[in-house]
C-alpha positions in Angstrom: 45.3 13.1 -20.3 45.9 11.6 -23.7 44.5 8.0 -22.8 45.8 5.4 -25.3 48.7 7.6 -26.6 47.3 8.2 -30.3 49.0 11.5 -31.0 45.9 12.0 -33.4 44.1 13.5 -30.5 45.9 15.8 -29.5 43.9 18.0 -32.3 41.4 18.4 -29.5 43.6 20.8 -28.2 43.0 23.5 -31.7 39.3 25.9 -31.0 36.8 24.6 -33.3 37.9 21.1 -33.3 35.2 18.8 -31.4 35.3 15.0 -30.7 36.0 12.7 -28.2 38.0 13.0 -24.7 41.4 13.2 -24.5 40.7 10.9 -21.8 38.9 8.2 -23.0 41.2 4.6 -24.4 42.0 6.0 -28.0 44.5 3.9 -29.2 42.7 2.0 -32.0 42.9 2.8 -36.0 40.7 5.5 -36.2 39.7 9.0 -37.9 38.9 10.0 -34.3 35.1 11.5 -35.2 36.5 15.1 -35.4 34.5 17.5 -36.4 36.7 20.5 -37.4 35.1 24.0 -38.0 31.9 22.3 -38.1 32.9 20.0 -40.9 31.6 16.4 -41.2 33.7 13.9 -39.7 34.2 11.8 -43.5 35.6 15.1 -44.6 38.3 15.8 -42.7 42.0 14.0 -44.0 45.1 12.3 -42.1 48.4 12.8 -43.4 51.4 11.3 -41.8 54.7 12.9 -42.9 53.2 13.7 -45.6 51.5 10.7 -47.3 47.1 10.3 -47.0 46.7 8.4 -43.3 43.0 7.7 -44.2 41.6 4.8 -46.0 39.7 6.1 -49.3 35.8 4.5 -48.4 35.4 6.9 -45.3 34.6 3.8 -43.1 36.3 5.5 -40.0 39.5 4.0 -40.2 43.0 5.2 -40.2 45.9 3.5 -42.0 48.1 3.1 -38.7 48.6 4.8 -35.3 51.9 6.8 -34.7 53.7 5.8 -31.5 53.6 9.1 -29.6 56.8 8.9 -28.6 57.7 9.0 -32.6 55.7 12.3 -33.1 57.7 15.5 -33.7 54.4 17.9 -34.6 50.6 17.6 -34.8 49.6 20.2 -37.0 45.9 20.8 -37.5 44.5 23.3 -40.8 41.6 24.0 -39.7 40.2 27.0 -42.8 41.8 28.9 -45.8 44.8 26.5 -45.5 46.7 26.7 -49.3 46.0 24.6 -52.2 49.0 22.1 -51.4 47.0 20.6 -49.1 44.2 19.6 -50.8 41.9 16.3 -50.9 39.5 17.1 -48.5 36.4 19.4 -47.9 37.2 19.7 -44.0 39.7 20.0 -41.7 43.3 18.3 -42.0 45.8 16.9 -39.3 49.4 16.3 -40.3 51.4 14.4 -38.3 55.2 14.5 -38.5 57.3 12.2 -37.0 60.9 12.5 -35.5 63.8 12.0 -37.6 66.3 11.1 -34.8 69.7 13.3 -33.8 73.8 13.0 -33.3 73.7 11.2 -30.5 72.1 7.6 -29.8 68.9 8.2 -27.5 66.7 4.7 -26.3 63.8 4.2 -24.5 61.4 1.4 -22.5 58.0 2.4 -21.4 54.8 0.2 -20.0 51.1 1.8 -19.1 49.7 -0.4 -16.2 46.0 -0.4 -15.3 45.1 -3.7 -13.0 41.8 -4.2 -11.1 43.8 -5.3 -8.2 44.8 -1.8 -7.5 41.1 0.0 -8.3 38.2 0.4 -6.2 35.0 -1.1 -6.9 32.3 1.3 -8.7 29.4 2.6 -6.7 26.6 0.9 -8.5 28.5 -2.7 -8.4 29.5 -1.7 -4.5 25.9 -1.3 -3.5 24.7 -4.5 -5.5 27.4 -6.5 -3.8 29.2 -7.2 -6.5 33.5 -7.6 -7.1 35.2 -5.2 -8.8 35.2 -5.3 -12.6 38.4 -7.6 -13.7 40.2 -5.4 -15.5 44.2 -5.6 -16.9 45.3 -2.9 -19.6 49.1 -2.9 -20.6 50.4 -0.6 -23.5 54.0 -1.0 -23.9 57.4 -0.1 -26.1 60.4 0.7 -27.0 62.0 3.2 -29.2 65.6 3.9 -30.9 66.7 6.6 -32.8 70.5 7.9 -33.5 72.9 8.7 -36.6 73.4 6.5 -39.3 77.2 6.1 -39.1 80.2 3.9 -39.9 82.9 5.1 -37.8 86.0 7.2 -40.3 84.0 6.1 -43.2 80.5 7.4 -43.5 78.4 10.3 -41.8 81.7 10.6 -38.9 80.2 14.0 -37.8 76.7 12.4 -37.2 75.1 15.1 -39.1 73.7 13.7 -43.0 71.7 10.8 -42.0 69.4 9.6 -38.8 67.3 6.9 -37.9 64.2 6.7 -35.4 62.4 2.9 -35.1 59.7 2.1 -32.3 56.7 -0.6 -31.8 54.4 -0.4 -29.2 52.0 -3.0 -28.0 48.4 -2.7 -26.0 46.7 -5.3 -25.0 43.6 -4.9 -22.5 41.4 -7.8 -20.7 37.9 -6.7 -19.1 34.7 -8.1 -18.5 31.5 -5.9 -19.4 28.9 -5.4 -16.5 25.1 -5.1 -17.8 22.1 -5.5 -15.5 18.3 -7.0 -17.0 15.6 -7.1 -15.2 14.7 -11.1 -16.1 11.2 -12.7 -15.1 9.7 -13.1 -11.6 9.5 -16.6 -9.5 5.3 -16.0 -10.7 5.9 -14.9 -14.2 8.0 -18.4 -14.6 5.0 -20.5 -13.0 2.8 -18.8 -15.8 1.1 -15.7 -13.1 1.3 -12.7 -14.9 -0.8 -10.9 -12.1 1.7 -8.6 -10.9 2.1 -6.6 -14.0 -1.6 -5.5 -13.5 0.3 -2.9 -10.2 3.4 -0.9 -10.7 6.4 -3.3 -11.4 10.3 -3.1 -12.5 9.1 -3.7 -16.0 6.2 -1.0 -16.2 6.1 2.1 -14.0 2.2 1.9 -13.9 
């Protein structure tokens, strides 16, 4: 259900936070439009581990997206949260990432959407139209392990880890918008059928 993979939305999940669907394509920089305890969407604050994930004119953007599979916790202080985390009049979400482990863990991932495989909407269907071309990919990899040079540093793999990941999206679609456009008359200069119920006036 989380569409896009932007962990940021998973604060939909906490009572008293409101927003958008978990799933709708979120993957884009974003502050997500939360409104959190009723708070107004410009004052609510992104950290990520730690450090302000917001940028500081409210325009709606977020610094970055963190690749899900990076994401150890979303945390979201809704009220009464302590002083430490300060900066904002609203709501908060913290996201922490993942700090890797002993052992050397890897993986490959790709999200397919292709309009060869979908069926056709109703409204295009009944108009006798194709189906929408459509091709969404979101794709990655990720590595994480122990920083360690074998009987020199770290040999018990447990002082220093590593976790590195990029992801990619890239989606190609064509809108579909219907207009009512002039009549075979209306072009010749008759106007006359405006005068009765038509598609541009119901009477």
């Amino acid at each position: 259900q989380l569409n896009g993979r932007n962990p940021l939305f998973l604060s939909l999940l906490k009572p008293g936070v409101r927003g958008g669907s978990l799933a709708n394509f979120d993957y884009g920089l974003t502050t997500g439009g939360l409104q959190i305890n009723g708070s107004r969407t410009q004052d609510n604050l992104i950290a990520m581990d730690g450090a302000v994930g917001v940028r500081t004119r409210s325009n709606g953007t977020s610094i970055g997206t963190a690749d899900l599979d990076a994401v150890q916790e979303v945390q979201i202080l809704t009220a009464n949260y302590p002083a430490e985390y300060g900066r904002s009049a609203g709501g908060q979400v913290r996201i922490v990432t993942k700090t890797g482990g002993q052992q050397f863990h890897g993986a490959m991932y790709e999200y397919l959407r292709n309009s060869a495989t979908n069926a056709n909407s109703w409204s295009r269907n009944r108009a006798g139209q194709l189906i929408v071309p459509d091709k969404f990919n979101q794709f990655g990899w990720n590595l994480n392990g122990p920083v360690t040079i074998p009987n020199l540093f770290n040999k018990d793999r447990n002082k220093l880890f590593f976790f590195v990941g990029q992801e990619w999206v890239k989606r190609r679609t064509d809108a579909t918008n219907f207009r009512v456009v002039p009549t075979v008359k209306m072009k010749n200069g008759d106007f006359s059928e405006l005068l009765t119920a038509n598609a541009f006036y119901g009477s």
